[in-house]
Every structure is written in structure tokens, then in C-alpha cells.
C-alpha positions as CSV (number, residue, x, y, z in Angstrom):
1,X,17.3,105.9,-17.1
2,X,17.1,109.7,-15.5
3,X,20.1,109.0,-12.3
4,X,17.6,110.9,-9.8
5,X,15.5,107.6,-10.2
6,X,18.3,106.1,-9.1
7,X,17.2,106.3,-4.8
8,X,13.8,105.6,-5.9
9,X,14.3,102.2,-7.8
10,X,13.7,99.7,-5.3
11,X,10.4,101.8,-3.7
12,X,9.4,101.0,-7.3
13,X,9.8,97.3,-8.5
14,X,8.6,96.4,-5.0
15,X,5.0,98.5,-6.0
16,X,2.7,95.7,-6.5
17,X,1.2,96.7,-10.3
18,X,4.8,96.4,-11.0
19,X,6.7,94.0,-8.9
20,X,5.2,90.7,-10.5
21,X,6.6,91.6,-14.0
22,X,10.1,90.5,-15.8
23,X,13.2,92.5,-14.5
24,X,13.6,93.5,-18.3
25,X,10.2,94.7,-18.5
26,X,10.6,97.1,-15.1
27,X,13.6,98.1,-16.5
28,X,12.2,99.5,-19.5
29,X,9.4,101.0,-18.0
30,X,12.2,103.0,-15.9
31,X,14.3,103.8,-18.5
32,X,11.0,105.4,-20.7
33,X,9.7,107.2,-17.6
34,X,10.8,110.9,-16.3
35,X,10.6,112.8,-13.5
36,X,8.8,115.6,-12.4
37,X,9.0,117.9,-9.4
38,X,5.8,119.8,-8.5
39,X,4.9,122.6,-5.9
40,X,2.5,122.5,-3.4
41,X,-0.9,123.0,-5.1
42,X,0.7,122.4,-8.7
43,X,-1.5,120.2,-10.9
44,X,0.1,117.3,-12.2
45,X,-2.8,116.9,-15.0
46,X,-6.6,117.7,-14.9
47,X,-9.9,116.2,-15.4
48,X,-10.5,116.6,-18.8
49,X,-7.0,116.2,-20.1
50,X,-6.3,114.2,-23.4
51,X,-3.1,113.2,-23.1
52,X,-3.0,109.5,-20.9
53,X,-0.7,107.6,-19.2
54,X,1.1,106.5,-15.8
55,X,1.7,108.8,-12.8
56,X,3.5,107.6,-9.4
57,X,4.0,109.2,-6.4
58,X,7.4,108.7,-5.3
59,X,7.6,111.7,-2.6
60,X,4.9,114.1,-1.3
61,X,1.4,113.4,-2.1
62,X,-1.1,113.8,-4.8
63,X,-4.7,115.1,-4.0
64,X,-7.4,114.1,-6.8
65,X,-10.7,115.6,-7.4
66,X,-13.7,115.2,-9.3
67,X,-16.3,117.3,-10.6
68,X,-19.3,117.3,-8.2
69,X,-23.3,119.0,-9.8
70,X,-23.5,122.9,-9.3
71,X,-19.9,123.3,-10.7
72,X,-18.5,121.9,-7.6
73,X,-15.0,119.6,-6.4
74,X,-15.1,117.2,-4.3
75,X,-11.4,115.4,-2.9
76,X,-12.1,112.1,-3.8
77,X,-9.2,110.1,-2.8
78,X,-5.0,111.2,-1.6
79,X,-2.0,109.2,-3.1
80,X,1.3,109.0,-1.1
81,X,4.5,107.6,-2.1
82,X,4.1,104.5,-4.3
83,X,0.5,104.7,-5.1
84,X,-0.1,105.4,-9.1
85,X,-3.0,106.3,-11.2
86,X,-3.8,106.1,-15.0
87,X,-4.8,104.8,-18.0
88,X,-4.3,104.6,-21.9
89,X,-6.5,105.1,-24.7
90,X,-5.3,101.2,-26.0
91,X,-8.1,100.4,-23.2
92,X,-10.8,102.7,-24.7
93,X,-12.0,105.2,-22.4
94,X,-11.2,109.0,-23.4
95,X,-10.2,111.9,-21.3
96,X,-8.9,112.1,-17.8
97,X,-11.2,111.6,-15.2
98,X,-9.7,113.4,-12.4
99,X,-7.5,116.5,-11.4
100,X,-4.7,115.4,-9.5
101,X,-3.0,118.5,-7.3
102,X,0.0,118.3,-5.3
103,X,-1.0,118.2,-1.5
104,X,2.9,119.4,-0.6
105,X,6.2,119.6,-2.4
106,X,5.9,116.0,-4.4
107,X,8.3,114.1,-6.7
108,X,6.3,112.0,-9.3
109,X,7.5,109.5,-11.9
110,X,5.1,109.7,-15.4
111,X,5.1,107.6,-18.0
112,X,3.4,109.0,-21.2
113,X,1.2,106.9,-23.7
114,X,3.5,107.5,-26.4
115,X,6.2,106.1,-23.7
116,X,3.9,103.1,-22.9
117,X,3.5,102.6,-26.1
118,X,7.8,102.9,-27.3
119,X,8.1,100.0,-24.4
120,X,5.0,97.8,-26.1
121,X,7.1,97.7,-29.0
122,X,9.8,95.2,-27.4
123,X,7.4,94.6,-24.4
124,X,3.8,93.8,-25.3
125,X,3.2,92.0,-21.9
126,X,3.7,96.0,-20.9
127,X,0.2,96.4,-21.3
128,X,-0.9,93.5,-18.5
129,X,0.6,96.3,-16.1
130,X,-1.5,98.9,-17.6
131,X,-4.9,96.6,-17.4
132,X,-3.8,95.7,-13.5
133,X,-3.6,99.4,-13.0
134,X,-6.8,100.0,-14.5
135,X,-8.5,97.0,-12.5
136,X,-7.0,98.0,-9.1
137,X,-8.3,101.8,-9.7
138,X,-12.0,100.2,-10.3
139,X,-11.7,97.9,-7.5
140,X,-10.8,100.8,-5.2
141,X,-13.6,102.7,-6.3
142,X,-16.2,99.7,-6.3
143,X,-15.1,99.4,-2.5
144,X,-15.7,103.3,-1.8
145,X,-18.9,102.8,-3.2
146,X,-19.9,99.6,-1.0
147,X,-18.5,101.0,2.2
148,X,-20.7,104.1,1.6
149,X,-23.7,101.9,1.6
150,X,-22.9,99.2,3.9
151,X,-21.2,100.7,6.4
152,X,-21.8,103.5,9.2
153,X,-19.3,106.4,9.6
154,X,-16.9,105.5,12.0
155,X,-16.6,101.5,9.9
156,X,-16.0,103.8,7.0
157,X,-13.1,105.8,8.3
158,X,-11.4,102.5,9.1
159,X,-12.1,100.7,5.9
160,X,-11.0,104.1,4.2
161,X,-7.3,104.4,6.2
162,X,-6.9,100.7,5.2
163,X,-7.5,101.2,1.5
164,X,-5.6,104.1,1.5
165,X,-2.7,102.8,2.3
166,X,-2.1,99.3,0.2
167,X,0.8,101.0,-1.2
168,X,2.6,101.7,2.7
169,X,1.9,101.8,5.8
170,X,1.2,105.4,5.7
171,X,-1.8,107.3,4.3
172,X,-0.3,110.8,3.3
173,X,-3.5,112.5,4.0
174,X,-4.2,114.9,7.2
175,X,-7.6,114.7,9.2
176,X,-9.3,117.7,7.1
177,X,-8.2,115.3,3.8
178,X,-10.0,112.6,5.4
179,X,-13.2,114.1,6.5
180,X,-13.5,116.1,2.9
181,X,-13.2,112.6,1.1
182,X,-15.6,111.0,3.9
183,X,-18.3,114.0,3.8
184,X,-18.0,114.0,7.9
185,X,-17.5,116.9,9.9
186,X,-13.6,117.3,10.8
187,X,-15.1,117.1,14.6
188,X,-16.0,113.5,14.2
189,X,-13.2,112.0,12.1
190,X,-11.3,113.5,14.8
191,X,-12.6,111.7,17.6
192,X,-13.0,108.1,15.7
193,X,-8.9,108.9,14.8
194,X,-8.5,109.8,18.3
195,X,-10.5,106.3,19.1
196,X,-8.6,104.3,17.0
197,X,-5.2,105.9,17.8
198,X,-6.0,105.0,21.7
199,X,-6.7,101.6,20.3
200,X,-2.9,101.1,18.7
201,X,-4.5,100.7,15.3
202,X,-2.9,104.0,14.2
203,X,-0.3,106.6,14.9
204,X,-1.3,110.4,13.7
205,X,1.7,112.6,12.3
206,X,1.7,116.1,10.9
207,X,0.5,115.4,7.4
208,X,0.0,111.6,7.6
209,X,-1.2,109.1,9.4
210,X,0.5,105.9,9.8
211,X,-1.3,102.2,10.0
212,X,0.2,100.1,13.6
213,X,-2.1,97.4,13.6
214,X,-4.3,96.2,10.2
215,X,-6.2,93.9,12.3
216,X,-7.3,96.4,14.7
217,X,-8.5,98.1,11.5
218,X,-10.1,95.6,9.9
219,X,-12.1,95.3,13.7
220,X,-13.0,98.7,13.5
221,X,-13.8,98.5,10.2
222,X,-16.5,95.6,11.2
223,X,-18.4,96.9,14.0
């Protein structure tokens, strides 16, 4: 196992697509992985890419867009420290679907396919984590989509912070991150933020913004 993981190794088994798995099964999947320090507007991989696998966020945070018609991007979603994206060809699919950038000076863990795939060979239950992955990247995206139909801006914003940060209590995103991925005006995310900080469901930091009260949220989120 690479020593730098070596401050990093209980932020990691305690991640939820990893915590519920055998000791000797997080073991290996730290032993396999490496690290990877990236500047700030460094891609870590981009849409497109053929080679699959795991990333983590361990410090900084990852910004990941998509795509858009008329040869356009649009910031589709921010991981902070502990949040992880990916997926292996075992599971069909093909290329990657987003470009992932670093937002600031960010430390991120990556495991390969090819090192998935050294770890299946003692650990076949390896690939359970990949699938949980996988399902908990569709379920945050089936969410985004309901909220966009459902619910009106400012119910948005809070149901956004809240998936945003399942990993921590922290969403490692600014205000202009939030309104880009919530196609609102910076003006008005700013006031519902201001709103809800007034209300003690949040606390906003330079660079982040960190979740007080999940109820209060979850309120918000609801009206």
C-alpha cells in the first residue's frame, strides 16, 4: 500500500460504497490503488476516455462536466473529499461519460480496471463494490432529474446541498458552482443560501459550504 495513504485510510473504509465490505477486501482495494496529485484545473480523465475504473476524492475537489448541444459544457455535479465516481467495462457500458477537472489543488485515490480486475482475482465479491458504485451514481442522477421536475428553484437548491454532500457534511462547491449546476442566476442562489444560512441549516465558507442542520434541509427542500 503507497504510505501517503496512510492519513487517508480511515476517511476511506468509513466511505459508504466501501465500508460494508470484508476488511480483507478494503485492504486490497488499498493496496492496488495509487495516488495522484493534480493542479487546480488539471483533468483527472475526460469524457470520452477509454480507460475505466475508480476515482476518490480524498482532498480538494473534482468538478465534472458534460457535453451540452452547440458544442457546449455544462458543470454537472462537484465531488469533495470522499465522494468517488466510475465504472468498469465488466458492467457493459463504454467510454467515460464525463470530464472530471480539479476545482483546486486535489489529492485523488484511482483504481484502474486492470487494478479492479488483479483484486477480482482473489476477491470476486470486489465487483459488488463496483455495481454499488454504479447504482448510487444512477440514483443520484435519477434524483437530479426528479427534483428538476418536481420541484421549484429555491426546493431544488436545498435538495441539491443535501445530495451533495452524502459523503460529509460539506459540499466542496462555491455559490457560482452551485448556480452553474442549478441553471439559476448566481443572484438568486445567493439569497436562498443567504435564506437558508439565516435559518441554521447551513454555514457558507470560502470554497464550501457546510450542512448544520439536515432537517432544516429536508424542510426547505419541501416547501
Amino acid at each position: 500500500m503507497d504510505p501517503l495513504l496512510a492519513p487517508y485510510r480511515d476517511q476511506i473504509e468509513r466511505m459508504g460504497w466501501l465500508a460494508d465490505h470484508p476488511t480483507g477486501l478494503r485492504q486490497a482495494l488499498l493496496t492496488a490503488a495509487r495516488l495522484r496529485w493534480l493542479a487546480p484545473g488539471e483533468w483527472a480523465h475526460g469524457e470520452g476516455d477509454e480507460a475505466a475504473g475508480i476515482l476518490m476524492v480524498l482532498e480538494g475537489r473534482l468538478r465534472l462536466f458534460a457535453q451540452a448541444p452547440g458544442d457546449r459544457e455544462a458543470l454537472i455535479g462537484v465531488l469533495g473529499p470522499g465522494a468517488a465516481i466510475g465504472q468498469s467495462p465488466v458492467f457493459g457500458g463504454g467510454p467515460r461519460l464525463v470530464t472530471a477537472v480539479a476545482g483546486a489543488r486535489s489529492l485523488v485515490l484511482i483504481l484502474s480496471d486492470a487494478a479492479l480486475r488483479q483484486v477480482a482475482g482473489r476477491w470476486p465479491e470486489v465487483w459488488q463494490v463496483v455495481a454499488q458504485l454504479i447504482y448510487r451514481q444512477l440514483q443520484f442522477n435519477v434524483q437530479v432529474a426528479a427534483e428538476r421536475v418536481a420541484l421549484p428553484p429555491r426546493a431544488q437548491l436545498a435538495s441539491r446541498l443535501m445530495m451533495l454532500a452524502l459523503a460529509s457534511d460539506t459540499v466542496a462547491a462555491n455559490q457560482t458552482d452551485i448556480a452553474e449546476m442549478l441553471g439559476f442566476s448566481r443572484k438568486a442562489v445567493n439569497g436562498w443560501l443567504g435564506e437558508l444560512e439565516t435559518a441554521g441549516a447551513i454555514r457558507l465558507g470560502y470554497g464550501r459550504i457546510e450542512i448544520l442542520s439536515r432537517r432544516a434541509l429536508e424542510r426547505a427542500s419541501a416547501a
